[in-house]
matplotlib code that plots the C-alpha trace (Angstrom):
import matplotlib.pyplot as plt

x = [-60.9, -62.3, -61.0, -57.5, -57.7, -58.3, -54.9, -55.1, -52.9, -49.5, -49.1, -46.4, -43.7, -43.7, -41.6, -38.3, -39.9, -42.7, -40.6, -38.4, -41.3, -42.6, -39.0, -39.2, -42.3, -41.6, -38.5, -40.4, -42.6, -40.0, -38.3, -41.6, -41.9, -38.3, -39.1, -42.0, -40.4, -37.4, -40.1, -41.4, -37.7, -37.4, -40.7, -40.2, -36.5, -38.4, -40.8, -37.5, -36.2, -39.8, -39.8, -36.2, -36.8, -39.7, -37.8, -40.3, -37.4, -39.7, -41.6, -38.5, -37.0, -40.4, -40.2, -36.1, -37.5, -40.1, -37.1, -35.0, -37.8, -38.4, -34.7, -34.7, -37.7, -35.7, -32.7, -35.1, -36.0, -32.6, -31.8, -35.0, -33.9, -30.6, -32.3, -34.5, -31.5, -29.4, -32.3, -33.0, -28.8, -29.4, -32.3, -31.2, -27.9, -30.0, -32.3, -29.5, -27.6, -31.1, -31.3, -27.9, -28.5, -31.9, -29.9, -27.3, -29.6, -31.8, -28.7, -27.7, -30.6, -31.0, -27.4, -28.6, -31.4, -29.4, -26.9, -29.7, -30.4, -27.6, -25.8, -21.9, -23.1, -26.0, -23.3, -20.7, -23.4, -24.5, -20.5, -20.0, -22.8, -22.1, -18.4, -20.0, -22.1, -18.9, -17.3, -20.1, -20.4, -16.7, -17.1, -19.7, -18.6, -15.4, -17.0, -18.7, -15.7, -14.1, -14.2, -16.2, -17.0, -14.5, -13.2, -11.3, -9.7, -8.0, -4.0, -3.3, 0.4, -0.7, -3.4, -0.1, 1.8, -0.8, -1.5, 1.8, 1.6, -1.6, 0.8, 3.7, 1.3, -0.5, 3.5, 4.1, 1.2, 1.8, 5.8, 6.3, 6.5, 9.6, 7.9, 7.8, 9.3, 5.7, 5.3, 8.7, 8.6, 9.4, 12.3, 11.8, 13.8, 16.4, 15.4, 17.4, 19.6, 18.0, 14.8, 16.8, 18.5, 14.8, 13.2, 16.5, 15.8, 12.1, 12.8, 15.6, 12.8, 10.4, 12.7, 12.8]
y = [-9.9, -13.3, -11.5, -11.3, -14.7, -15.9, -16.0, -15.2, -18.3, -16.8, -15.9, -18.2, -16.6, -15.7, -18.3, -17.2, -17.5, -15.6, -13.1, -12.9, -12.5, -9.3, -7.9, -8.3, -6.7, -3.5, -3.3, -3.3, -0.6, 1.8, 1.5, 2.5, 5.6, 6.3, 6.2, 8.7, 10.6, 10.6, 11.8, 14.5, 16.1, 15.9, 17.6, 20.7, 21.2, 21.3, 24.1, 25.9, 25.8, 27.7, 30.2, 31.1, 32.0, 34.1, 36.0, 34.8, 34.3, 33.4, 30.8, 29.5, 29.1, 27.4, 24.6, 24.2, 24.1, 21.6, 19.6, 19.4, 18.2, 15.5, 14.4, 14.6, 12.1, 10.2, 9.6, 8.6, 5.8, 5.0, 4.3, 2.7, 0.7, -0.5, -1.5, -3.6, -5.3, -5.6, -7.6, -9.9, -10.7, -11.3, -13.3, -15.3, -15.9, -17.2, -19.5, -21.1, -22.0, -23.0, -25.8, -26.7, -27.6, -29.6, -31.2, -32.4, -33.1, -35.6, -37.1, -37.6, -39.4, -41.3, -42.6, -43.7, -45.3, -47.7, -47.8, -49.2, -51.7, -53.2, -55.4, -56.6, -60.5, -60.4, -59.2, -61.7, -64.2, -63.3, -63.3, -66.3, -67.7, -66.8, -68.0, -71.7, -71.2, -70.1, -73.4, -75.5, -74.4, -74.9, -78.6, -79.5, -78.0, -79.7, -82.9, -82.1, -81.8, -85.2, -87.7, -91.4, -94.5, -95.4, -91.5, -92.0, -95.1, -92.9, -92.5, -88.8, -89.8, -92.5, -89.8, -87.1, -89.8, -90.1, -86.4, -85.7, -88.3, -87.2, -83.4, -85.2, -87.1, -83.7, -81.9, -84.8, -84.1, -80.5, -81.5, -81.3, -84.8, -85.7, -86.7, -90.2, -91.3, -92.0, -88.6, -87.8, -86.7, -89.7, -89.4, -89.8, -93.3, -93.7, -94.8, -97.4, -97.0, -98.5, -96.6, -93.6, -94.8, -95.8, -92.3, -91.0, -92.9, -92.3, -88.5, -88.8, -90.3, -88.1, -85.6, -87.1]
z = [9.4, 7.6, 4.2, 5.8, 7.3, 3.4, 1.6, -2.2, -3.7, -5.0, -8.9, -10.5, -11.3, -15.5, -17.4, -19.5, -22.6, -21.9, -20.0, -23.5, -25.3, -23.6, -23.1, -27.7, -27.9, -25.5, -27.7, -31.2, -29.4, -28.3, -31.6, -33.4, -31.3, -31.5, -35.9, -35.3, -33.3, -36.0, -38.7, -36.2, -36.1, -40.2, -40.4, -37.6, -39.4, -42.7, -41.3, -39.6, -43.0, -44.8, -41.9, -41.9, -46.0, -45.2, -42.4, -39.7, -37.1, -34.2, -36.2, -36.7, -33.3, -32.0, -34.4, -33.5, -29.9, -30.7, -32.1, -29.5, -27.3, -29.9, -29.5, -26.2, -25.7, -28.3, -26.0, -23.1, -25.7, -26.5, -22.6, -22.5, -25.3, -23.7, -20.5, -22.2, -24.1, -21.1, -19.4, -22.6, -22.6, -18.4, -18.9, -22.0, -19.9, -17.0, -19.1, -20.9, -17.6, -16.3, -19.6, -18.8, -15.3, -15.8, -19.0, -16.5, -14.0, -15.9, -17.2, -13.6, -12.8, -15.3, -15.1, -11.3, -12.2, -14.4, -11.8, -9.5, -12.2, -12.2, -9.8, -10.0, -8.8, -11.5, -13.9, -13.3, -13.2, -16.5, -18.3, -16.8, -17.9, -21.5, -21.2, -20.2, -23.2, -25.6, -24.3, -24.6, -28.3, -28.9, -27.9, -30.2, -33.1, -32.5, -31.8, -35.3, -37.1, -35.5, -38.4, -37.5, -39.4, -42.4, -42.8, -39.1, -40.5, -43.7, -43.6, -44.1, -44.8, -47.6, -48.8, -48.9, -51.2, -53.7, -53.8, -54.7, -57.3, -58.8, -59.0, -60.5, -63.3, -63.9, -64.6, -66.9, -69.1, -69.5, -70.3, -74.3, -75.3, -78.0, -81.6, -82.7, -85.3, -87.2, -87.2, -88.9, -92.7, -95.2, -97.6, -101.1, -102.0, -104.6, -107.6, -109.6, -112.1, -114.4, -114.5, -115.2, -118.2, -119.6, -119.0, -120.5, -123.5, -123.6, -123.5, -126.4, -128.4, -128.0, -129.2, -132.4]

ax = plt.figure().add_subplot(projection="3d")
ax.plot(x, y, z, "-o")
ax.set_aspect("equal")
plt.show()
């Protein structure tokens, strides 16, 4: 009575994985026994073969018999094989929906959680906080930029004029300027009269 008053505490149920994994190795078991008994079958037609030569008929037959016992456990395999696959498919299936609903589950929560984190007054607290900032920024750089002391006095019109005749200087230079006349070629000038008769005489001489 006290034994039956004492419940056992329940087995957990065996995980996918581990489920898988004993689903493989049943499989890689039945396939080895399905290979013996595929060498089993070579070897009895083998001996069906020696007897038949020899004209030992019965011998014969006994080992065909053997045979077809050998391929009949062989197809029990083959169903027991299938089974086995049509449970991994089934329990693969399962698992994988399994992931996918925890996978969406924790993102489901996790999107709450930061749901709960947040509030809409916080949030427009915060933006318009960080638009006062933006503006507050904007006015001292600007003030920054606003000229004081003797630069706010400067005309930009008058400083416009003389830019534009700093420009028109700077065009003139690189103009090609027309040569003076100091730098035009001399001409020979004429001699007199005179001095040509005397070298005309001098040469006349010198001829003699």
């Amino acid at each position: 009575m006290l034994k039956r008053l004492i419940s056992k505490p329940k087995k957990k149920p065996p995980s996918a994985i581990s489920t898988l994994e004993q689903l493989r190795e049943t499989l890689e078991m039945l396939e080895k026994k399905e290979r013996v008994l595929q060498r089993k079958i070579s070897a009895e037609v083998e001996k069906a073969k020696d007897y038949s030569k020899v004209k030992n008929k019965k011998a014969a037959i006994q080992c065909l018999k053997r045979k077809k016992l050998y391929e009949a456990q062989i197809e029990q395999l083959a169903n027991s094989q299938l089974r086995i696959h049509d449970q991994m498919i089934m329990l693969e299936g399962a698992k994988a929906t399994t992931d996918t609903v925890d996978a969406l589950r924790s993102g489901s929560s996790a999107i709450k959680s930061i749901q709960q984190s947040l509030n809409i007054d916080d949030i427009e607290k915060t933006l318009d906080e960080a638009n006062e900032h933006t503006d507050s920024m904007k006015q001292i750089q600007e003030a920054l930029a606003t000229p004081v002391g003797s630069a706010a006095d400067f005309d930009e019109d008058e400083l416009e004029a003389e830019l534009e005749e700093l420009e028109d200087e700077d065009l003139d230079e690189q103009l090609p300027q027309p040569p003076s006349a100091a730098a035009l070629p001399k001409r020979a000038a004429p001699q007199p009269a005179n001095h040509v008769d005397e070298l005309a005489k001098l040469e006349a001489e010198m001829a003699l």
